[in-house]
C-alpha positions as CSV (number, residue, x, y, z in Angstrom):
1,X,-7.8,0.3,-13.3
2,X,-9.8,-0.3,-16.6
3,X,-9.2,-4.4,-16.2
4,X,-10.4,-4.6,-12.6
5,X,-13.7,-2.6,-14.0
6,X,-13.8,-4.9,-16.8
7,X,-13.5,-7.8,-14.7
8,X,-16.4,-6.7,-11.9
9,X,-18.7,-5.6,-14.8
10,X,-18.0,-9.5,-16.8
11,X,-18.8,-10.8,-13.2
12,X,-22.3,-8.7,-12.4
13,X,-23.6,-9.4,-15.7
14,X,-22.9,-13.5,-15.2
15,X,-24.3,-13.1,-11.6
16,X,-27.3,-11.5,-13.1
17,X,-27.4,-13.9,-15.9
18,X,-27.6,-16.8,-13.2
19,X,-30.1,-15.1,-11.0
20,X,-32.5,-14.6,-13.9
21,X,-32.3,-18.0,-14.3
22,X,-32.5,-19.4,-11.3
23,X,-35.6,-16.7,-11.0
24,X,-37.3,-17.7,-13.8
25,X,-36.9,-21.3,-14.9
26,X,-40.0,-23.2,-14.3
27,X,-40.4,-26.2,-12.1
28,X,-42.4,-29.2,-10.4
29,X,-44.4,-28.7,-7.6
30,X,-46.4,-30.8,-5.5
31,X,-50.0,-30.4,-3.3
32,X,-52.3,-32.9,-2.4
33,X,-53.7,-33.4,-5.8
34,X,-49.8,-34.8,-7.4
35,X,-47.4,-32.9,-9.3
36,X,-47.6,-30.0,-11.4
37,X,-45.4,-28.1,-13.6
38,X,-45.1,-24.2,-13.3
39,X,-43.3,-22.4,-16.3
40,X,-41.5,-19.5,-15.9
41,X,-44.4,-17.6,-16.5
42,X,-45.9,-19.0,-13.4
43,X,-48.5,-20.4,-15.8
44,X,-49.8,-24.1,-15.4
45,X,-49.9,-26.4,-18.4
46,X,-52.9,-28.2,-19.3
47,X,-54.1,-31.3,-20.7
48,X,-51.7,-31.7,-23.2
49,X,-48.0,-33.3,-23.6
50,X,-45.0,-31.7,-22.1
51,X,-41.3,-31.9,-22.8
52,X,-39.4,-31.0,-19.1
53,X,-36.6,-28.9,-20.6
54,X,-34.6,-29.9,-17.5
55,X,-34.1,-33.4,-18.5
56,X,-36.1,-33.8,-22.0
57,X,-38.1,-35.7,-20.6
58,X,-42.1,-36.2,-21.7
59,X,-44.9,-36.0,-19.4
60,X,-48.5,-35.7,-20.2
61,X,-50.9,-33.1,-17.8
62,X,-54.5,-33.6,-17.2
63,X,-57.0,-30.7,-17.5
64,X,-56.2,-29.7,-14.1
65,X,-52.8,-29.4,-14.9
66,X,-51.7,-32.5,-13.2
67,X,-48.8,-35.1,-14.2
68,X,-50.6,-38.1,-15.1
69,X,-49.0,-41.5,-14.3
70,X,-49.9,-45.5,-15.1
71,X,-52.1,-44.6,-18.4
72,X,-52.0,-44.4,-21.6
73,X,-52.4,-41.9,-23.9
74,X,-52.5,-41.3,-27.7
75,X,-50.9,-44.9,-27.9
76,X,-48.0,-44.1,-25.6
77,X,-47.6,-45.7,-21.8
78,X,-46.9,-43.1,-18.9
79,X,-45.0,-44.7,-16.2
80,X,-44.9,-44.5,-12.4
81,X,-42.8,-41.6,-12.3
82,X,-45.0,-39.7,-15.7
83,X,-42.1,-40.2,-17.9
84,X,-43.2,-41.6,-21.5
85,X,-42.2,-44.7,-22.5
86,X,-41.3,-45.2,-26.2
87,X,-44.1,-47.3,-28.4
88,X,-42.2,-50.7,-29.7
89,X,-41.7,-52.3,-32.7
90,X,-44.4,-54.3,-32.7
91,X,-46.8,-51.2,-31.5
92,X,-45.9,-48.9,-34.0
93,X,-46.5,-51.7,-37.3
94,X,-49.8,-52.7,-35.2
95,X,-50.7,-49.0,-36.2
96,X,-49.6,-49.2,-39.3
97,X,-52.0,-52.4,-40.6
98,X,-54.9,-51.2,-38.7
99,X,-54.2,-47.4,-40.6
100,X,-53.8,-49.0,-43.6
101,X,-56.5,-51.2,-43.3
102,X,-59.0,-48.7,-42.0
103,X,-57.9,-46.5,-45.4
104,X,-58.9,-49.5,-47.9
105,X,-62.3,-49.7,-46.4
106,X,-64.4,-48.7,-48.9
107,X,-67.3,-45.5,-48.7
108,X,-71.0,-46.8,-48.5
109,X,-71.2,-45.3,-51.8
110,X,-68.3,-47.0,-53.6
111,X,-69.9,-50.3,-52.2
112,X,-73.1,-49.6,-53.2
113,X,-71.2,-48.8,-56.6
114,X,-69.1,-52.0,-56.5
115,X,-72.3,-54.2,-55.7
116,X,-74.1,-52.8,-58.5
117,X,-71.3,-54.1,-61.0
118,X,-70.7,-57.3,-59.1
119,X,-74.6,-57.6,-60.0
120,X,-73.7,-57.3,-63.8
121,X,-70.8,-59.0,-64.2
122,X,-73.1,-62.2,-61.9
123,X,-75.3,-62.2,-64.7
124,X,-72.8,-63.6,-67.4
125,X,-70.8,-65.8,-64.6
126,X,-74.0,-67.1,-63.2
127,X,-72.1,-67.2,-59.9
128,X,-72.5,-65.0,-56.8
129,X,-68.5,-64.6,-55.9
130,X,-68.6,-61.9,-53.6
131,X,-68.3,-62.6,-49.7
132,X,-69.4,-59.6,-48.4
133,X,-73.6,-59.4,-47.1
134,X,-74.1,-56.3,-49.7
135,X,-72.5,-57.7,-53.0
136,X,-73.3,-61.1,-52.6
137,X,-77.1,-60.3,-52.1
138,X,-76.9,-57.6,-55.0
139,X,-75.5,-60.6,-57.2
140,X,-77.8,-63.1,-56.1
141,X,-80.8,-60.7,-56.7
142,X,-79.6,-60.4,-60.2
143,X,-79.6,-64.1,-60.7
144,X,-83.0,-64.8,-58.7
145,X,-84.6,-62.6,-61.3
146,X,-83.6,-64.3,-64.3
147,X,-84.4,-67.9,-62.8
148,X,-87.6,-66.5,-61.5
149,X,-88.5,-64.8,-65.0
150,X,-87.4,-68.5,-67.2
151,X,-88.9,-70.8,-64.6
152,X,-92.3,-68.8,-65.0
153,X,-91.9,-68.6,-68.7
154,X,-91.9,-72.8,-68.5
155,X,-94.9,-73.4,-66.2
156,X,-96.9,-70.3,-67.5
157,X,-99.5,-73.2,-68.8
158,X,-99.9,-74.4,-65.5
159,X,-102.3,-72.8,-63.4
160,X,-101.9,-74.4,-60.4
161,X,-98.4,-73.4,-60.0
162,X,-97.9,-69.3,-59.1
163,X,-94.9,-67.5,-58.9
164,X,-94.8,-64.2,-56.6
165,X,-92.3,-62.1,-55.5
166,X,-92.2,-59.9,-51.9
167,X,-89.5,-57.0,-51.4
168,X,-89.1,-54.5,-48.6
169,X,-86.4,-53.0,-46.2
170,X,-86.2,-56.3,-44.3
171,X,-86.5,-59.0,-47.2
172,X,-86.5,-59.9,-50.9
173,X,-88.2,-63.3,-51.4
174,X,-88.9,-65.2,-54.6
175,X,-91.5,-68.1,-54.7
176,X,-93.6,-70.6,-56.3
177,X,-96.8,-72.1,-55.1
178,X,-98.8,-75.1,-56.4
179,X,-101.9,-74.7,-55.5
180,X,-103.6,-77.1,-52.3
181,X,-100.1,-78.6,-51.8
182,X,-97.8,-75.6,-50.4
183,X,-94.4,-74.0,-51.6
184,X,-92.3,-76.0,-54.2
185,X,-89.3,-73.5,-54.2
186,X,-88.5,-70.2,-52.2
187,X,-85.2,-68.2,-52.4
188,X,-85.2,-65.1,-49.8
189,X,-82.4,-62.3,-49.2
190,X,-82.2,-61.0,-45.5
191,X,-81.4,-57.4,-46.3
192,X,-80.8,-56.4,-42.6
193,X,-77.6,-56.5,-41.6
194,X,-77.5,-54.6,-38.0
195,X,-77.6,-57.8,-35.3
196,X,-79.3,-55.4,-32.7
197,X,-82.3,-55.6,-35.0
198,X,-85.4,-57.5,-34.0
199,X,-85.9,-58.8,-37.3
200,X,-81.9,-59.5,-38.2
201,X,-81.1,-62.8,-39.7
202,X,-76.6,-64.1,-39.5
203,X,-77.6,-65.8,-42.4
204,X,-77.4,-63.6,-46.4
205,X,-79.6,-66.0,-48.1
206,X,-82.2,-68.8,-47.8
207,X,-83.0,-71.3,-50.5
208,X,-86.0,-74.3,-50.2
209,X,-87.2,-76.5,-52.3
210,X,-89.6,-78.9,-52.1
211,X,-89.6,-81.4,-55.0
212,X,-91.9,-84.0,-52.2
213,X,-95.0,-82.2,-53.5
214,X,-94.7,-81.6,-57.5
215,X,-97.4,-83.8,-59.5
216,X,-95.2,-84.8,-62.7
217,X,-92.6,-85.1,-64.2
218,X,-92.4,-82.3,-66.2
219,X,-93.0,-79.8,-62.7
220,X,-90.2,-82.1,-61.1
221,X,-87.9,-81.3,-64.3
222,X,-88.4,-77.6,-64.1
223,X,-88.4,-77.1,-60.8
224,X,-85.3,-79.6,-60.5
225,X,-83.4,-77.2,-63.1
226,X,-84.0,-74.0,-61.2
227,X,-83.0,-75.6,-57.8
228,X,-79.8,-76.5,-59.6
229,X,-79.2,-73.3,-61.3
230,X,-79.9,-71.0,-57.5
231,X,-78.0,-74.0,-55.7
232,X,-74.8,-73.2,-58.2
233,X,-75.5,-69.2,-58.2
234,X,-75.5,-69.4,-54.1
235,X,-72.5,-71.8,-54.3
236,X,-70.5,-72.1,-57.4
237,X,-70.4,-75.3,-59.3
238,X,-68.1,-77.0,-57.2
239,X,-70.4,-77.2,-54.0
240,X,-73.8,-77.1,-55.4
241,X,-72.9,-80.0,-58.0
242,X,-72.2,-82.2,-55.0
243,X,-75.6,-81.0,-53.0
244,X,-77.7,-81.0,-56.0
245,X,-76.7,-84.5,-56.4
246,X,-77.2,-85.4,-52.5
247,X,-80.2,-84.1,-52.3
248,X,-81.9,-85.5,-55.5
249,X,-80.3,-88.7,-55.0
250,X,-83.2,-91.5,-55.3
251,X,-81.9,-94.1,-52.1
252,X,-82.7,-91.4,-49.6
253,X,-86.2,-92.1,-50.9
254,X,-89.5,-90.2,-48.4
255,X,-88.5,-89.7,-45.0
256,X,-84.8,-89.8,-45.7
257,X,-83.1,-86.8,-43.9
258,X,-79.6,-85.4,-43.2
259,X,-77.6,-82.3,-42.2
260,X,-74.6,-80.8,-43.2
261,X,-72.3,-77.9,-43.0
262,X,-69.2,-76.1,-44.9
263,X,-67.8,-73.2,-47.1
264,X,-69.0,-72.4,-50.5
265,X,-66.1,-72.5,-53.4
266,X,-65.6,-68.6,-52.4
267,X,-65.2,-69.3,-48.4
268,X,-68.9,-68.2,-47.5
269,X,-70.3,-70.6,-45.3
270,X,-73.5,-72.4,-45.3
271,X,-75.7,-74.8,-43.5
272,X,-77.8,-77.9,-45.5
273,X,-81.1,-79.5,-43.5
274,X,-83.1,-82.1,-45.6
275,X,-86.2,-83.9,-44.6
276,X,-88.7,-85.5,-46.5
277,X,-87.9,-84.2,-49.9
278,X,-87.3,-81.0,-48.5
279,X,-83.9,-78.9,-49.0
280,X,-83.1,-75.9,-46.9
281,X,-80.0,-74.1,-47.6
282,X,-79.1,-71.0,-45.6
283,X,-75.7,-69.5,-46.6
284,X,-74.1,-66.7,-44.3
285,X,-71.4,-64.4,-45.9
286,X,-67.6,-63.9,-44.5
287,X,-67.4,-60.4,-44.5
288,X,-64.0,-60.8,-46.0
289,X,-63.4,-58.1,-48.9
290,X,-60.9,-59.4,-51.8
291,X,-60.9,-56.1,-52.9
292,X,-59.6,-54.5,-49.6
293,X,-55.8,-54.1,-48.9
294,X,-54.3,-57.4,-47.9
295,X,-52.9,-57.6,-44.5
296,X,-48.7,-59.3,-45.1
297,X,-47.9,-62.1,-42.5
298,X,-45.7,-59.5,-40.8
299,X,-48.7,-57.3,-39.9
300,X,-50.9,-59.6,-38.9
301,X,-48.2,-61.0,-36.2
302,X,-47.7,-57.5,-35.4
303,X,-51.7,-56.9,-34.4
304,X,-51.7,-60.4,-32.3
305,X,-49.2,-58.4,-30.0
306,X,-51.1,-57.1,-27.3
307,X,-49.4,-54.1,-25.5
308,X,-49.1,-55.2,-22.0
309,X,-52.3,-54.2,-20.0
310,X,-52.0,-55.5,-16.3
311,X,-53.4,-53.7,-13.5
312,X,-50.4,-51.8,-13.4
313,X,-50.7,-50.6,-16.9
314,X,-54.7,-49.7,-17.7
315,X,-55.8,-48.7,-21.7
316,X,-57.8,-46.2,-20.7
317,X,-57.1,-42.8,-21.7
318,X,-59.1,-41.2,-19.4
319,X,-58.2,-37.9,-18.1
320,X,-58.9,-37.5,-14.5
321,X,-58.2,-34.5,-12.9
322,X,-54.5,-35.3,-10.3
323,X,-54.6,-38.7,-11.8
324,X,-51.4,-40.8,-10.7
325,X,-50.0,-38.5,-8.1
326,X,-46.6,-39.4,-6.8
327,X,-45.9,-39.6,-2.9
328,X,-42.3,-38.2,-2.3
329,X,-41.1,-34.4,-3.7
330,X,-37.5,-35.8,-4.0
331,X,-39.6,-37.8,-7.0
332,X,-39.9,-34.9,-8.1
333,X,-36.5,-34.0,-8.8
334,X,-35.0,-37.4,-9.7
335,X,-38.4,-39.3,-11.6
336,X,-40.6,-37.0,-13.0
337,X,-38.8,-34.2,-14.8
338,X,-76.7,-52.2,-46.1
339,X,-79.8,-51.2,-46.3
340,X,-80.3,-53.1,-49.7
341,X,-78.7,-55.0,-51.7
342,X,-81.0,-54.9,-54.7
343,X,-80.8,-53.1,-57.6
344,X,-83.8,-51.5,-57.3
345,X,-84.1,-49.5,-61.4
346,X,-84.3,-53.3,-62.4
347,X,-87.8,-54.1,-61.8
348,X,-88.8,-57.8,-63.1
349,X,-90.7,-56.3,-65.8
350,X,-87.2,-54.8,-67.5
351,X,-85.8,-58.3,-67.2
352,X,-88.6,-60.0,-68.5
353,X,-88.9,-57.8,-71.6
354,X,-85.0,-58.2,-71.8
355,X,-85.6,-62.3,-71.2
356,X,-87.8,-62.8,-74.0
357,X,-86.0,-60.6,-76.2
Protein backbone atom coordinates (compact mmCIF):
# COMPACT_ATOMS: atom_id res chain seq x y z
CA UNK A 1 0.00 0.00 0.00
CA UNK A 2 2.90 2.45 0.86
CA UNK A 3 4.69 1.77 -2.78
CA UNK A 4 1.48 2.44 -4.81
CA UNK A 5 1.29 5.85 -2.72
CA UNK A 6 4.83 6.35 -3.37
CA UNK A 7 4.50 5.74 -6.92
CA UNK A 8 1.17 8.17 -7.50
CA UNK A 9 2.87 10.88 -5.40
CA UNK A 10 6.53 10.44 -7.72
CA UNK A 11 3.98 10.73 -10.69
CA UNK A 12 1.82 14.11 -9.53
CA UNK A 13 4.91 15.86 -8.69
CA UNK A 14 6.51 15.04 -12.41
CA UNK A 15 3.09 15.88 -13.93
CA UNK A 16 3.25 19.10 -12.04
CA UNK A 17 6.76 19.57 -12.85
CA UNK A 18 5.86 19.31 -16.62
CA UNK A 19 2.87 21.51 -16.48
CA UNK A 20 4.75 24.28 -14.86
CA UNK A 21 6.82 24.11 -17.62
CA UNK A 22 4.84 23.80 -20.24
CA UNK A 23 2.90 26.93 -18.34
CA UNK A 24 5.59 29.00 -17.96
CA UNK A 25 8.39 28.67 -20.58
CA UNK A 26 8.37 31.64 -22.79
CA UNK A 27 7.92 31.65 -26.47
CA UNK A 28 7.65 33.32 -30.14
CA UNK A 29 4.72 34.88 -31.17
CA UNK A 30 3.71 36.55 -34.15
CA UNK A 31 1.12 39.79 -35.22
CA UNK A 32 1.34 41.92 -38.04
CA UNK A 33 4.33 43.77 -37.01
CA UNK A 34 6.91 40.16 -37.07
CA UNK A 35 7.86 38.11 -34.34
CA UNK A 36 8.26 38.64 -30.78
CA UNK A 37 9.54 36.76 -27.87
CA UNK A 38 7.37 36.48 -24.60
CA UNK A 39 9.33 35.26 -21.44
CA UNK A 40 7.80 33.41 -18.93
CA UNK A 41 7.01 36.41 -17.17
CA UNK A 42 4.87 37.40 -20.07
CA UNK A 43 7.27 40.33 -20.30
CA UNK A 44 8.58 41.45 -23.85
CA UNK A 45 12.25 41.99 -24.50
CA UNK A 46 13.60 45.05 -25.81
CA UNK A 47 16.11 46.43 -27.96
CA UNK A 48 18.79 44.38 -26.96
CA UNK A 49 20.34 40.80 -27.87
CA UNK A 50 18.64 37.65 -26.85
CA UNK A 51 19.80 34.08 -26.42
CA UNK A 52 16.39 31.69 -27.23
CA UNK A 53 17.01 29.12 -24.40
CA UNK A 54 15.05 26.68 -26.61
CA UNK A 55 17.74 26.32 -29.13
CA UNK A 56 20.68 28.80 -27.99
CA UNK A 57 20.21 30.56 -30.53
CA UNK A 58 20.86 34.61 -30.72
CA UNK A 59 18.44 37.02 -31.94
CA UNK A 60 18.55 40.75 -31.59
CA UNK A 61 14.86 42.76 -30.67
CA UNK A 62 14.18 46.25 -31.73
CA UNK A 63 12.74 48.84 -29.26
CA UNK A 64 9.41 47.50 -29.88
CA UNK A 65 10.37 44.30 -29.02
CA UNK A 66 10.54 42.95 -32.47
CA UNK A 67 13.02 40.17 -33.99
CA UNK A 68 15.00 42.02 -36.30
CA UNK A 69 16.22 40.29 -39.48
CA UNK A 70 18.71 41.25 -42.72
CA UNK A 71 20.89 43.90 -40.57
CA UNK A 72 23.53 44.25 -38.83
CA UNK A 73 24.29 45.11 -35.52
CA UNK A 74 27.25 45.74 -33.25
CA UNK A 75 29.38 44.17 -36.13
CA UNK A 76 27.34 40.90 -36.32
CA UNK A 77 24.95 40.00 -39.48
CA UNK A 78 21.17 38.83 -38.52
CA UNK A 79 19.87 36.56 -41.06
CA UNK A 80 16.49 35.94 -42.71
CA UNK A 81 15.31 33.80 -40.04
CA UNK A 82 17.01 36.51 -36.94
CA UNK A 83 19.57 33.98 -36.03
CA UNK A 84 23.21 35.59 -35.63
CA UNK A 85 25.70 34.77 -37.81
CA UNK A 86 29.24 34.42 -36.34
CA UNK A 87 31.82 37.47 -37.44
CA UNK A 88 34.85 35.70 -39.62
CA UNK A 89 38.28 35.64 -39.48
CA UNK A 90 38.88 38.25 -41.47
CA UNK A 91 36.06 40.58 -39.51
CA UNK A 92 37.25 40.09 -36.23
CA UNK A 93 41.38 41.11 -37.13
CA UNK A 94 39.59 44.00 -39.31
CA UNK A 95 38.61 45.09 -35.73
CA UNK A 96 41.49 44.46 -34.24
CA UNK A 97 43.85 46.97 -36.65
CA UNK A 98 41.33 49.59 -36.80
CA UNK A 99 41.16 49.25 -32.52
CA UNK A 100 44.62 49.26 -32.44
CA UNK A 101 45.05 51.92 -34.70
CA UNK A 102 42.42 54.15 -33.35
CA UNK A 103 44.40 53.64 -29.74
CA UNK A 104 47.92 54.92 -31.26
CA UNK A 105 46.25 58.14 -32.40
CA UNK A 106 47.78 60.54 -30.52
CA UNK A 107 45.63 63.49 -28.04
CA UNK A 108 45.62 67.05 -29.62
CA UNK A 109 47.79 67.73 -26.72
CA UNK A 110 50.42 65.18 -27.11
CA UNK A 111 50.65 66.44 -30.82
CA UNK A 112 50.75 69.83 -29.95
CA UNK A 113 53.61 68.41 -27.44
CA UNK A 114 55.32 66.25 -30.14
CA UNK A 115 55.27 69.33 -32.72
CA UNK A 116 56.79 71.53 -30.29
CA UNK A 117 59.93 69.06 -29.99
CA UNK A 118 59.93 68.23 -33.68
CA UNK A 119 60.43 72.21 -33.81
CA UNK A 120 63.70 71.88 -31.66
CA UNK A 121 65.13 68.98 -32.68
CA UNK A 122 64.52 70.89 -36.81
CA UNK A 123 66.58 73.51 -35.63
CA UNK A 124 69.95 71.40 -35.32
CA UNK A 125 68.84 68.95 -38.48
CA UNK A 126 67.87 71.96 -40.46
CA UNK A 127 65.35 69.53 -42.02
CA UNK A 128 61.45 69.47 -41.61
CA UNK A 129 61.04 65.40 -41.37
CA UNK A 130 57.74 65.22 -40.11
CA UNK A 131 54.73 64.38 -42.52
CA UNK A 132 51.97 65.31 -40.70
CA UNK A 133 50.24 69.24 -41.47
CA UNK A 134 50.90 70.12 -37.55
CA UNK A 135 54.62 69.08 -37.06
CA UNK A 136 55.87 69.72 -40.27
CA UNK A 137 54.60 73.42 -40.16
CA UNK A 138 55.81 73.67 -36.36
CA UNK A 139 59.34 72.61 -37.87
CA UNK A 140 59.32 74.69 -40.77
CA UNK A 141 58.33 77.72 -38.66
CA UNK A 142 61.33 77.10 -36.64
CA UNK A 143 63.56 77.12 -39.60
CA UNK A 144 61.76 80.15 -41.38
CA UNK A 145 62.71 82.19 -38.37
CA UNK A 146 66.32 81.59 -38.35
CA UNK A 147 66.68 82.14 -42.28
CA UNK A 148 64.47 85.15 -41.96
CA UNK A 149 66.46 86.52 -38.87
CA UNK A 150 70.34 85.71 -41.02
CA UNK A 151 69.04 86.85 -44.30
CA UNK A 152 68.06 90.30 -42.72
CA UNK A 153 71.13 90.46 -40.70
CA UNK A 154 73.04 90.34 -44.50
CA UNK A 155 70.90 92.89 -46.34
CA UNK A 156 70.28 95.20 -43.21
CA UNK A 157 72.58 97.90 -45.33
CA UNK A 158 70.22 97.81 -48.01
CA UNK A 159 67.35 99.88 -47.83
CA UNK A 160 65.58 98.98 -50.58
CA UNK A 161 65.19 95.43 -49.61
CA UNK A 162 62.42 94.93 -46.50
CA UNK A 163 61.79 91.97 -44.69
CA UNK A 164 58.14 91.58 -42.95
CA UNK A 165 56.54 88.91 -41.37
CA UNK A 166 52.32 88.31 -41.18
CA UNK A 167 50.81 85.67 -38.67
CA UNK A 168 47.22 84.81 -37.82
CA UNK A 169 44.81 81.89 -37.41
CA UNK A 170 44.80 81.33 -41.22
CA UNK A 171 48.59 82.01 -42.22
CA UNK A 172 52.19 82.59 -41.21
CA UNK A 173 54.10 84.28 -44.07
CA UNK A 174 57.63 85.39 -44.28
CA UNK A 175 58.86 87.96 -46.96
CA UNK A 176 61.20 90.26 -48.51
CA UNK A 177 60.55 93.16 -50.71
CA UNK A 178 62.85 95.35 -52.93
CA UNK A 179 61.47 98.26 -53.30
CA UNK A 180 59.67 99.39 -57.08
CA UNK A 181 60.40 95.86 -58.29
CA UNK A 182 58.03 93.40 -56.17
CA UNK A 183 58.66 90.29 -53.86
CA UNK A 184 62.17 88.53 -54.13
CA UNK A 185 61.34 85.58 -51.75
CA UNK A 186 58.12 84.56 -49.69
CA UNK A 187 57.73 81.39 -47.61
CA UNK A 188 53.94 81.00 -46.14
CA UNK A 189 52.41 78.18 -43.76
CA UNK A 190 48.62 77.52 -44.43
CA UNK A 191 47.62 76.89 -40.81
CA UNK A 192 44.03 75.76 -41.69
CA UNK A 193 43.60 72.42 -41.93
CA UNK A 194 39.54 71.76 -42.05
CA UNK A 195 38.83 71.44 -46.14
CA UNK A 196 35.16 72.75 -45.45
CA UNK A 197 36.87 76.07 -44.69
CA UNK A 198 36.54 79.00 -47.13
CA UNK A 199 39.94 79.92 -46.75
CA UNK A 200 41.56 76.12 -46.60
CA UNK A 201 44.58 75.50 -48.63
CA UNK A 202 45.60 71.01 -49.46
CA UNK A 203 48.82 72.43 -49.72
CA UNK A 204 51.25 72.78 -45.78
CA UNK A 205 53.63 75.23 -47.32
CA UNK A 206 54.39 77.72 -50.14
CA UNK A 207 57.77 78.88 -51.05
CA UNK A 208 58.65 81.73 -54.05
CA UNK A 209 61.38 83.22 -55.13
CA UNK A 210 62.14 85.54 -57.46
CA UNK A 211 65.78 85.92 -58.25
CA UNK A 212 64.42 87.78 -62.03
CA UNK A 213 64.22 91.02 -60.14
CA UNK A 214 67.46 91.30 -57.67
CA UNK A 215 69.89 94.30 -58.88
CA UNK A 216 73.51 92.56 -58.03
CA UNK A 217 75.23 90.17 -57.38
CA UNK A 218 75.57 90.29 -53.91
CA UNK A 219 71.29 90.46 -53.52
CA UNK A 220 71.38 87.40 -56.02
CA UNK A 221 74.06 85.66 -53.54
CA UNK A 222 72.01 86.19 -50.45
CA UNK A 223 68.86 85.63 -51.62
CA UNK A 224 70.29 82.49 -53.71
CA UNK A 225 71.53 81.08 -50.16
CA UNK A 226 68.22 81.44 -48.35
CA UNK A 227 66.26 79.89 -51.25
CA UNK A 228 68.61 76.93 -50.97
CA UNK A 229 68.58 76.69 -47.31
CA UNK A 230 64.14 76.88 -47.13
CA UNK A 231 64.30 74.62 -50.50
CA UNK A 232 66.46 71.92 -48.27
CA UNK A 233 64.36 72.59 -44.92
CA UNK A 234 60.94 72.04 -47.04
CA UNK A 235 62.62 69.02 -48.74
CA UNK A 236 65.71 67.49 -47.39
CA UNK A 237 68.94 67.63 -49.20
CA UNK A 238 68.26 65.05 -51.51
CA UNK A 239 65.28 66.82 -53.40
CA UNK A 240 66.00 70.36 -53.00
CA UNK A 241 69.82 69.83 -54.12
CA UNK A 242 68.38 68.65 -57.43
CA UNK A 243 65.60 71.75 -57.71
CA UNK A 244 67.95 74.30 -56.41
CA UNK A 245 70.13 73.35 -59.18
CA UNK A 246 67.14 73.18 -61.94
CA UNK A 247 65.94 76.18 -61.15
CA UNK A 248 69.23 78.34 -60.94
CA UNK A 249 70.57 76.62 -63.88
CA UNK A 250 71.82 79.49 -66.37
CA UNK A 251 70.52 77.67 -70.06
CA UNK A 252 66.87 78.10 -69.03
CA UNK A 253 67.89 81.76 -69.29
CA UNK A 254 64.38 84.67 -69.10
CA UNK A 255 61.41 83.17 -70.25
CA UNK A 256 62.46 79.62 -69.65
CA UNK A 257 59.69 77.79 -67.71
CA UNK A 258 58.84 74.15 -66.59
CA UNK A 259 56.70 72.14 -64.21
CA UNK A 260 57.19 69.28 -62.10
CA UNK A 261 55.93 67.02 -59.54
CA UNK A 262 57.08 64.35 -56.78
CA UNK A 263 57.70 63.32 -53.10
CA UNK A 264 60.07 65.02 -50.86
CA UNK A 265 62.95 62.59 -49.25
CA UNK A 266 60.34 61.99 -46.27
CA UNK A 267 57.26 60.97 -48.75
CA UNK A 268 55.51 64.51 -48.61
CA UNK A 269 54.53 65.57 -51.88
CA UNK A 270 55.09 68.72 -53.73
CA UNK A 271 54.44 70.57 -56.85
CA UNK A 272 57.34 72.85 -58.74
CA UNK A 273 56.02 75.82 -61.43
CA UNK A 274 58.81 78.08 -62.83
CA UNK A 275 58.44 80.95 -65.13
CA UNK A 276 60.61 83.65 -65.87
CA UNK A 277 63.02 83.39 -63.07
CA UNK A 278 60.27 82.65 -60.88
CA UNK A 279 60.11 79.45 -58.54
CA UNK A 280 56.95 78.32 -56.78
CA UNK A 281 57.06 75.40 -54.68
CA UNK A 282 53.93 74.28 -52.86
CA UNK A 283 54.51 71.13 -50.76
CA UNK A 284 51.32 69.21 -49.25
CA UNK A 285 51.91 66.76 -46.23
CA UNK A 286 50.93 62.83 -46.21
CA UNK A 287 49.23 62.70 -43.13
CA UNK A 288 51.19 59.53 -42.37
CA UNK A 289 52.39 59.41 -38.63
CA UNK A 290 55.89 57.40 -38.09
CA UNK A 291 55.19 57.58 -34.71
CA UNK A 292 51.77 55.83 -34.84
CA UNK A 293 51.45 51.95 -34.44
CA UNK A 294 52.34 50.28 -37.69
CA UNK A 295 49.68 48.42 -39.41
CA UNK A 296 51.56 44.32 -40.20
CA UNK A 297 50.79 43.12 -43.90
CA UNK A 298 48.30 40.72 -42.22
CA UNK A 299 46.09 43.62 -40.98
CA UNK A 300 46.08 45.60 -43.66
CA UNK A 301 44.80 42.52 -45.98
CA UNK A 302 42.43 41.88 -43.27
CA UNK A 303 40.77 45.76 -43.49
CA UNK A 304 40.67 45.38 -47.58
CA UNK A 305 38.01 42.61 -46.78
CA UNK A 306 34.76 44.03 -47.06
CA UNK A 307 31.98 42.15 -45.21
CA UNK A 308 29.56 41.36 -47.78
CA UNK A 309 26.93 44.17 -48.20
CA UNK A 310 24.37 43.33 -51.06
CA UNK A 311 20.91 44.34 -50.93
CA UNK A 312 20.31 41.35 -49.07
CA UNK A 313 22.69 42.20 -46.39
CA UNK A 314 22.42 46.28 -45.54
CA UNK A 315 25.30 48.02 -42.86
CA UNK A 316 22.94 49.89 -41.26
CA UNK A 317 22.24 49.37 -37.77
CA UNK A 318 19.24 51.06 -37.65
CA UNK A 319 16.60 50.04 -35.30
CA UNK A 320 13.23 50.13 -36.76
CA UNK A 321 10.42 49.29 -34.84
CA UNK A 322 9.01 45.16 -36.49
CA UNK A 323 12.04 45.48 -38.75
CA UNK A 324 12.49 42.16 -40.82
CA UNK A 325 9.28 40.35 -39.92
CA UNK A 326 9.04 36.84 -41.09
CA UNK A 327 5.79 35.53 -43.04
CA UNK A 328 5.08 31.92 -41.86
CA UNK A 329 4.55 31.00 -37.74
CA UNK A 330 6.00 27.45 -38.54
CA UNK A 331 9.23 29.93 -39.04
CA UNK A 332 8.69 30.46 -35.95
CA UNK A 333 9.36 27.17 -34.55
CA UNK A 334 11.92 25.77 -36.94
CA UNK A 335 14.10 29.38 -37.97
CA UNK A 336 13.94 31.87 -35.51
CA UNK A 337 14.35 30.37 -32.08
CA UNK A 338 45.50 72.25 -36.01
CA UNK A 339 44.80 75.40 -35.25
CA UNK A 340 48.66 76.38 -35.35
CA UNK A 341 51.46 75.00 -35.87
CA UNK A 342 53.77 77.73 -34.57
CA UNK A 343 55.36 78.04 -31.63
CA UNK A 344 53.96 81.00 -30.52
CA UNK A 345 56.53 81.90 -26.89
CA UNK A 346 59.14 82.18 -29.72
CA UNK A 347 58.65 85.55 -31.03
CA UNK A 348 61.38 86.69 -33.70
CA UNK A 349 62.74 88.98 -31.28
CA UNK A 350 63.90 85.82 -28.84
CA UNK A 351 65.62 84.34 -31.91
CA UNK A 352 67.25 87.23 -33.04
CA UNK A 353 68.71 88.04 -29.64
CA UNK A 354 69.57 84.16 -29.56
CA UNK A 355 71.02 84.62 -33.51
CA UNK A 356 73.42 87.27 -32.74
CA UNK A 357 74.42 85.82 -29.65
Amino acid sequence: MKKSILCLSVLAATFTLSTGISAFAGQWEQDSNGWYYVQDDGSLIYGRAFTDPADGSEYFMDPDGYMMTETRVNGFWYGPDGRRQDKTEAEIAAEIAREQRLAARPSPAKEQAAAKQAAQTAKTSKIAVSTTRLAYQAEMKALMDVVFLDTRSKVKNNTAIKGSTTEDNIEVSYRFNVDGRGTAISCSLWKMSNPENSRYKPEALELSYNRDILSDANEVSVFNSAFNRLLTAALGENKSKAIYERCLAEEIGTGGSFEESGVSDTGNSYELTYRNNMATIKITCSEIDPNAAETSEEETAAEEVVPETTSEQPTSSVIVAGQGALSAASEAGDSTTSDTASDNSESVANDEAEATA
